[in-house]
C-alpha positions as CSV (number, residue, x, y, z in Angstrom):
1,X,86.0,123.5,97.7
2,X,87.1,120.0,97.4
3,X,88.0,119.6,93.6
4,X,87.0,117.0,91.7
5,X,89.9,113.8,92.1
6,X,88.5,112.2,89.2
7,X,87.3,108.7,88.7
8,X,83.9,109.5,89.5
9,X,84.6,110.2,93.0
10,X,82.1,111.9,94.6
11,X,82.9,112.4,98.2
12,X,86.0,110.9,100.3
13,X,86.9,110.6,104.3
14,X,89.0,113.5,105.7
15,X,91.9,111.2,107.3
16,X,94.0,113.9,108.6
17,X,94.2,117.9,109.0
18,X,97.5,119.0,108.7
19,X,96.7,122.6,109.5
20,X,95.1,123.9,112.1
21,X,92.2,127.4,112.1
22,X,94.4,130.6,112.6
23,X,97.7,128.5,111.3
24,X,99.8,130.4,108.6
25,X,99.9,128.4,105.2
26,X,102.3,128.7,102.2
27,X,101.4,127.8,98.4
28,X,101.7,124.0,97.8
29,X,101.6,123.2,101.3
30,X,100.2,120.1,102.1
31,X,96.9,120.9,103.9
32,X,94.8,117.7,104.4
33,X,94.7,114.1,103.8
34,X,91.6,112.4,102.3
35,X,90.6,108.9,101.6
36,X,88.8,108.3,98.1
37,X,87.9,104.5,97.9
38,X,91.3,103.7,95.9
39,X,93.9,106.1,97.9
40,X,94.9,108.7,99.5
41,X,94.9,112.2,98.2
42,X,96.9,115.1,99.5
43,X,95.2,118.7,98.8
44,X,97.7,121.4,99.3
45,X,97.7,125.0,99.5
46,X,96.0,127.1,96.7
47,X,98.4,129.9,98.3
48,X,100.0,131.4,101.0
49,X,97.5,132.8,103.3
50,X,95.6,131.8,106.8
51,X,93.1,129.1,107.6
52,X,90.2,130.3,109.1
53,X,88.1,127.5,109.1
54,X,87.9,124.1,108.8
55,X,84.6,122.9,107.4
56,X,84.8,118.9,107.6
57,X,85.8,117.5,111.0
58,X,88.9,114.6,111.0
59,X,87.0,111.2,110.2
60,X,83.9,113.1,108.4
61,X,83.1,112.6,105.1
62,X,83.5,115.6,102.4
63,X,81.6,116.0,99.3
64,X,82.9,117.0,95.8
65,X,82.4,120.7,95.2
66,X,81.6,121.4,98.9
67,X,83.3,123.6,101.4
68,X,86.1,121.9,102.4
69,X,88.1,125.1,103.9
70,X,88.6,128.6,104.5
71,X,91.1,131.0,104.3
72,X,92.6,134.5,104.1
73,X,95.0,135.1,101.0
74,X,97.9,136.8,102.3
75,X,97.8,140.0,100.4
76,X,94.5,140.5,102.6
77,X,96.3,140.3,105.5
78,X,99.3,142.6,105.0
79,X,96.4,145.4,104.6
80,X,94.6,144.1,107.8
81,X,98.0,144.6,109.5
82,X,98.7,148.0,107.4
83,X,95.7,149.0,108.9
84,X,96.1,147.9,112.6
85,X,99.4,149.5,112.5
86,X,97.8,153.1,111.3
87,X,95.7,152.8,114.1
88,X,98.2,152.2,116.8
89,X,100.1,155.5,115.3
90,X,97.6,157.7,116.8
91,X,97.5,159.8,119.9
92,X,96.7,158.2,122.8
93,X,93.7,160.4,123.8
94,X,92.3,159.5,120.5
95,X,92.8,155.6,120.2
96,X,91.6,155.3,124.5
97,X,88.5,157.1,122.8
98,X,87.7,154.5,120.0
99,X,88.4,151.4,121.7
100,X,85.9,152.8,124.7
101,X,83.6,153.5,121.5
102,X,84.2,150.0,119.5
103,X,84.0,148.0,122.9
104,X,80.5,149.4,123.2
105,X,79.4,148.5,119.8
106,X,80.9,145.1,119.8
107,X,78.9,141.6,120.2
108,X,79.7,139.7,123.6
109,X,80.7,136.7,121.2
110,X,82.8,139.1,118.9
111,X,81.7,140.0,115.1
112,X,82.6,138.8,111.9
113,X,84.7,140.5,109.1
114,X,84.2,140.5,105.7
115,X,85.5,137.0,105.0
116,X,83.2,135.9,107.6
117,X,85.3,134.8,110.5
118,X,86.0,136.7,113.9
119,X,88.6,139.7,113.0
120,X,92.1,138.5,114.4
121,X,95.6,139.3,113.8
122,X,97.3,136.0,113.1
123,X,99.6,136.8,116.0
124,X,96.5,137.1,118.1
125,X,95.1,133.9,116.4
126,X,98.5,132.0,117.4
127,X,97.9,133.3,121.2
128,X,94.4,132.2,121.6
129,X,95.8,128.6,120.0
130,X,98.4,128.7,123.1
131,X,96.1,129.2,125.3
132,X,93.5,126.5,124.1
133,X,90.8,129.1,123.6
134,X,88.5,129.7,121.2
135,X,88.3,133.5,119.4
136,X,84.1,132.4,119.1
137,X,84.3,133.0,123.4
138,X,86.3,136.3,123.3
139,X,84.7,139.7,122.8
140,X,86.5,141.5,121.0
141,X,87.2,145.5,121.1
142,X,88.2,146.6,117.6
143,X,86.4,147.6,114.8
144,X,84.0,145.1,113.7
145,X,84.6,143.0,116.7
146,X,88.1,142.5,115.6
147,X,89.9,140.6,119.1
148,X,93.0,142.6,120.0
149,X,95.6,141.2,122.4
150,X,94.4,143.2,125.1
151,X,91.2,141.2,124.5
152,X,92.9,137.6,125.1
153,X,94.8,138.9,128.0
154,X,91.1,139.8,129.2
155,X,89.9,137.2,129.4
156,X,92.4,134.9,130.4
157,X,92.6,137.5,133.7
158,X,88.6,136.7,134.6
159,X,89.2,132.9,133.4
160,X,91.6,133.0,136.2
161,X,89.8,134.7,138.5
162,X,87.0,132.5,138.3
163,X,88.5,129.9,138.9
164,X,89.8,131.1,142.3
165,X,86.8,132.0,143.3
166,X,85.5,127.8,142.6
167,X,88.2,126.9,145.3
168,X,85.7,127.1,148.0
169,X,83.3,125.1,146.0
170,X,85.6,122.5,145.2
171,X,86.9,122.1,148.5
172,X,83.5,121.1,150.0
173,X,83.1,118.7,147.2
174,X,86.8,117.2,148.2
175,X,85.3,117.1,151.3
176,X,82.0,115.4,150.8
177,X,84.2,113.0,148.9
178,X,86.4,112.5,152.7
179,X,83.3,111.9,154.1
180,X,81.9,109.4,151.6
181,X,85.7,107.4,151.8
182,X,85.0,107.1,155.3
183,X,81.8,106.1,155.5
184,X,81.4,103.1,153.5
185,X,77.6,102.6,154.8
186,X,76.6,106.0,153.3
187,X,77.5,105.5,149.2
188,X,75.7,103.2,147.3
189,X,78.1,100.9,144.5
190,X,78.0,102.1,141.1
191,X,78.2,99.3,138.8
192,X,80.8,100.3,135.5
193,X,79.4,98.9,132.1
194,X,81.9,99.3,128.8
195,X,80.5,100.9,125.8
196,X,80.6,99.4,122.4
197,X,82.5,101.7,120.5
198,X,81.5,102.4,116.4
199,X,83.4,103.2,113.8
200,X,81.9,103.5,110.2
201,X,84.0,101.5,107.6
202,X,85.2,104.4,104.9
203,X,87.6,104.5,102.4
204,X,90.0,101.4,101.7
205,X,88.1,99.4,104.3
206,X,84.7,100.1,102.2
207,X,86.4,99.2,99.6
208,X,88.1,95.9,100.5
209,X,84.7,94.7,102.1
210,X,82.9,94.7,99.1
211,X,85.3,93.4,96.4
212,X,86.3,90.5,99.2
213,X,82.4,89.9,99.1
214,X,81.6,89.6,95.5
215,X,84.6,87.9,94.7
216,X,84.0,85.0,97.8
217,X,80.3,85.0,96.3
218,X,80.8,84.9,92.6
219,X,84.1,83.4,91.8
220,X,84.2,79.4,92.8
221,X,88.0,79.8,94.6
222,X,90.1,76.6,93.9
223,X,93.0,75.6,96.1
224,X,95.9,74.4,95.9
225,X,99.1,74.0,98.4
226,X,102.5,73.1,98.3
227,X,105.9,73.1,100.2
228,X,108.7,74.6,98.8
229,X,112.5,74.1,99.9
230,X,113.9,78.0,100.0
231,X,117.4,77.0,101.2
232,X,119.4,77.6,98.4
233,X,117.1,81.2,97.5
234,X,118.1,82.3,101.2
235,X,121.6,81.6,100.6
236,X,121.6,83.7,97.2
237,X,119.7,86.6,98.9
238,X,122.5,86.7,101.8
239,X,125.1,86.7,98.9
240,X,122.9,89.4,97.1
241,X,122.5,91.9,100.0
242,X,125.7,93.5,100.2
243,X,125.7,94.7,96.3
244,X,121.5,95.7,96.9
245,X,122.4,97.5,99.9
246,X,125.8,99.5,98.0
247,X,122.4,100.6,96.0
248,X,120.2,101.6,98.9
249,X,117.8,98.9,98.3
250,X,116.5,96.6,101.1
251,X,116.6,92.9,99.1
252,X,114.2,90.3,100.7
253,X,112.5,87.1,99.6
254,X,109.6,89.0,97.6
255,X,111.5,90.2,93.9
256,X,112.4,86.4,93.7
257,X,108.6,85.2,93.8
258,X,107.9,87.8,92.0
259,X,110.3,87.3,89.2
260,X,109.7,83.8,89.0
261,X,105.9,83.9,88.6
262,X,106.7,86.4,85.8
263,X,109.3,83.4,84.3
264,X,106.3,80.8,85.5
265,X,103.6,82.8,83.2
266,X,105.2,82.5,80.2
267,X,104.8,78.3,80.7
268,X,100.8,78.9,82.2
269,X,99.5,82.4,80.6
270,X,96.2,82.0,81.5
271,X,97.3,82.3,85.6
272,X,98.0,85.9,84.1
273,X,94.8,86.4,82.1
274,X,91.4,88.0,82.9
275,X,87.6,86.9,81.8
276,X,85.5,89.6,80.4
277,X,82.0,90.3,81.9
278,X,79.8,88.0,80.3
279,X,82.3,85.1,80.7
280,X,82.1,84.2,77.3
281,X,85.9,85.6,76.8
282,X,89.7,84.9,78.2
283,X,91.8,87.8,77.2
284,X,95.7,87.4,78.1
285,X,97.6,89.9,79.4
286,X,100.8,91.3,77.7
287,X,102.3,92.6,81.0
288,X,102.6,91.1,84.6
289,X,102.0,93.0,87.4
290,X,102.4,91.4,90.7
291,X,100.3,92.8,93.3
292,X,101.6,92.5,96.7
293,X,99.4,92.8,100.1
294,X,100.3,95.1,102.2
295,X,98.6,95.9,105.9
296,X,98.5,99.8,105.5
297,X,97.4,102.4,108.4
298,X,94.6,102.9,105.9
299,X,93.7,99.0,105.7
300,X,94.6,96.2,103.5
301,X,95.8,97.6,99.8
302,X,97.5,95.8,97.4
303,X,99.8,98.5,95.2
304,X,101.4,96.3,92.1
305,X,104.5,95.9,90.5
306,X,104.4,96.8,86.6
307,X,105.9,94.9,83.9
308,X,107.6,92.6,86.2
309,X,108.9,90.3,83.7
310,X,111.4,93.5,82.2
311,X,112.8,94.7,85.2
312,X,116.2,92.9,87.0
313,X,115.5,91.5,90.6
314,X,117.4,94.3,92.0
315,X,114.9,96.9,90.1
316,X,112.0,94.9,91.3
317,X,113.0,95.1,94.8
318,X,113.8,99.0,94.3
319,X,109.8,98.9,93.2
320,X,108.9,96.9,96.4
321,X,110.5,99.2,98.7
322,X,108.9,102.0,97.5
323,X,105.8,100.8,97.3
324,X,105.9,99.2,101.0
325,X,107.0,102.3,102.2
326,X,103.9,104.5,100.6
327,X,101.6,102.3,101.0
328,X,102.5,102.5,105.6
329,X,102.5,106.3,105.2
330,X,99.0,105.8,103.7
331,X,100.0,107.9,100.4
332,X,99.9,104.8,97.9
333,X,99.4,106.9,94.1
334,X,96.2,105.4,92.2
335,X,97.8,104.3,89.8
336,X,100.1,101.8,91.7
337,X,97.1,100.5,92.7
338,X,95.6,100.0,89.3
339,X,96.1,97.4,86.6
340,X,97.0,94.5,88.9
341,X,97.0,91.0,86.8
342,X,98.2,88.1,89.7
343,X,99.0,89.0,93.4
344,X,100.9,87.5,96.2
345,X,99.4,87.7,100.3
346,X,103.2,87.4,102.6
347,X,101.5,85.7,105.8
348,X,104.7,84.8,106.5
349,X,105.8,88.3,107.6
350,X,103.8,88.1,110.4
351,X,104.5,84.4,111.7
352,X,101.5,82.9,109.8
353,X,102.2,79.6,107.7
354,X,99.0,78.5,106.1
355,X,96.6,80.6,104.6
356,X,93.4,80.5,102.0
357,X,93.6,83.7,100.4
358,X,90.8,85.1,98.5
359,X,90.9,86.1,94.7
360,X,91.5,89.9,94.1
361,X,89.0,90.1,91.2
362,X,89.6,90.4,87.9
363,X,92.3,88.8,88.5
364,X,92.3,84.7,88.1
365,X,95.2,84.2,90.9
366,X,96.4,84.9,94.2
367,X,99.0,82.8,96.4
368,X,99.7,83.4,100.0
369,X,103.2,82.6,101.1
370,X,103.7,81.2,104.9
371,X,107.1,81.9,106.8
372,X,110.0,79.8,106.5
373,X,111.0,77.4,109.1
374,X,114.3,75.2,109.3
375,X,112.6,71.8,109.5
376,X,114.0,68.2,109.2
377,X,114.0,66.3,105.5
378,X,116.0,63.6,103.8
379,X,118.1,64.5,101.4
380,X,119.0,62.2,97.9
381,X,121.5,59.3,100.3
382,X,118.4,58.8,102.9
383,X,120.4,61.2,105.3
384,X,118.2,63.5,107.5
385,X,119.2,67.6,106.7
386,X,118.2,70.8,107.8
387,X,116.5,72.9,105.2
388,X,114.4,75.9,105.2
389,X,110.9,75.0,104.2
390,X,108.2,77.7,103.2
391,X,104.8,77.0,102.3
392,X,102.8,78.3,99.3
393,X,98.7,78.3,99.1
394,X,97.6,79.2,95.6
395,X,93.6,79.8,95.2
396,X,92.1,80.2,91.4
397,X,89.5,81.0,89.3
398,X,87.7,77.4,88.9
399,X,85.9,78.6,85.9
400,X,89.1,78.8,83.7
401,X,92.0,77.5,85.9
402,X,91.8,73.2,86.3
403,X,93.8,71.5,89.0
404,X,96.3,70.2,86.4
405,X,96.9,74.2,85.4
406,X,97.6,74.9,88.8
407,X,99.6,72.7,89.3
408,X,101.9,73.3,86.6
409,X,102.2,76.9,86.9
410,X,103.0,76.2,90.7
411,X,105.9,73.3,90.0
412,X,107.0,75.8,87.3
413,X,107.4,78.4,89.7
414,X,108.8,76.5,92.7
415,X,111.4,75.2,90.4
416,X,112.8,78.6,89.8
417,X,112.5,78.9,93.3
418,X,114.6,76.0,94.5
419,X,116.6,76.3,92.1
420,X,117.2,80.3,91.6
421,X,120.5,80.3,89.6
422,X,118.1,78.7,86.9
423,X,116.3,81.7,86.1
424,X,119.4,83.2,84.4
425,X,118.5,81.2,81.7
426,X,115.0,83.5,80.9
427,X,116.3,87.1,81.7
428,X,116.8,88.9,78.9
């Protein structure tokens, strides 16, 4: 059955089968992948044993407490096989003599044991999965309707056979076709039309769809852009990268927004706050955890960053990496996706360089960063220089968040920015 996942869940997408009917299974093996509307869950094996069905078809949707499985525990097997091997020990006279008998008594489409599935060795299971066949087509010999070997080579001898006998058949239709290529007159055009193709929006996309909704329709957004100089962050990073990469850690651009909007917070708090339900209440959050956008297989999520403000840049962008990298495998934990208090949208990792992002309710803030581009600017003598120039869009909750507010958060923030050396001065 599918267990309860919690969070009053009550049914979730199957996203992938791992395991296939007939397939041999050991305890705690990951079995299938399903996708609740906050993540995805893996269910693994209760223990080792044998699928023998699979009740919810990849891309269905499975209920809480419903069949989601079946299989056969593999002490049930080793006295399936115990007995199959008893059997083969007796005289020849004797066996020839039951299977004529348990052929006679079988069902054409086979029977059904007492787990209720078609009786099959797994061997002969793992045969009839070579061969792309299906045990439900097979009539099988043994007792019960169990589908021996001999049974699969059975039928794939009269599956051959009649498809040698269709030869003729399909050579007059090749050469009905010969006579339609050559006479053009004769064949009347078939005009192609596409199909529109559906696909129900489950899971993460369900998800994302109504919480972009409400918060579009009940929160008045307020924005607010800037351009901030990176060139001196970029040349710190390429400084940084050797010593992050000694640690196995990938350092980009991201722990150094993130770490200074923790530093900026401390100068605007209310960027960081949320407004209970009646709106009659700011309450200011201790912690600040940065919620970062990511484009999973699974949709858009946005897994967070705890406690930013207490963690070194190098340990955020440990957190980052690991994050990215379970949120594009689709197995981002719930609770990295939980407790988010301000959130940052990279358009810039995919060439964009202006956006207007939208509020990820409760959350008062959300600024999406463009790429950098080397662009032309004068510098303090009047002198025309190169520098690297990113752009920053910053929407918030008009209700509690003014332009001025804003505004100061934002210079607050680019300051640590442009200046990154500065920030050593608030890490402790």
């Amino acid at each position: 059955m599918l267990p309860d996942i919690g969070e009053g869940i009550v049914e979730c997408e199957v996203v992938e089968w791992r395991v296939a009917e007939g397939e041999h299974i050991e305890e705690d093996q990951p079995l299938v992948d399903v996708m609740t509307d906050k993540a995805l869950v893996e269910i693994t094996a209760p223990e080792a044993g044998t699928v023998s069905k699979l009740y919810v078809p990849k891309g269905d949707i499975a209920k809480v407490h419903a069949p989601l499985f079946a299989y056969v525990p593999a002490h049930a097997e080793e006295s399936e096989e115990a007995g199959d091997a008893e059997a083969s020990r007796a005289e020849p006279g004797v066996q020839q003599v039951r299977m004529q008998e348990e052929n006679l008594a079988a069902p054409a489409g086979g029977g059904r044991g007492p787990y209720g599935r078609i009786p099959a060795s797994p061997a002969v299971r793992r045969l009839v999965r070579e061969h792309g066949l299906s045990l439900e087509a097979i009539a099988g010999s043994g007792k019960e309707g169990r589908v021996l070997k001999e049974d699969v080579l059975r039928y794939l001898d009269s599956d051959q056979r009649e498809h040698g006998e269709a030869q003729p058949a399909q050579a007059a239709s090749d050469a009905s076709s010969e006579v339609s290529r050559r006479s053009p007159a004769l064949t009347t055009p078939v005009r192609e039309e596409g199909e529109v193709r559906v696909e129900p929006i489950r899971g993460v996309r369900a998800v994302m769809a109504r919480r972009m909704v409400e918060s579009a329709s009940t929160i008045p957004h307020f924005q607010y852009g800037e351009e901030i100089d990176v060139t001196e962050l970029l040349a710190l990073r390429e400084r940084l990268k050797p010593v992050a990469e000694a640690q196995q850690v990938r350092l980009t651009l991201m722990p150094f927004f993130m770490k200074a909007l923790a530093l900026a917070v401390r100068e605007e708090p209310i960027l960081n706050a949320r407004l209970n339900a009646e709106v009659t209440e700011i309450h200011y959050l201790p912690s600040v955890n940065v919620g970062m956008a990511v484009d999973s297989r699974s949709g858009l999520i946005v897994p967070n960053v705890k406690r930013v403000e207490q963690r070194s840049v190098l340990d955020v962008a440990r957190e980052i990496q690991r994050l990215t990298a379970d949120a594009r495998e689709g197995r981002v934990a719930q609770e990295d996706l939980k407790g988010g208090t301000i959130s940052i949208s990279n358009i810039g990792a995919f060439g964009g360089t202006y956006a207007a992002p939208i509020i990820n309710a409760p959350e008062l803030a959300i600024v999406a960063i463009g790429k950098s581009q080397w662009l032309p600017r004068f510098d303090e003598s009047g002198a025309v220089v190169k520098r690297a120039i990113m752009t920053a869009t910053w929407a918030g909750d008009h209700r509690v968040i003014d332009g001025g507010t804003i505004a100061r958060f934002c210079n607050a923030w680019k300051g640590y920015l442009e200046a990154p050396e500065t920030m050593l001065l608030h890490l402790g």
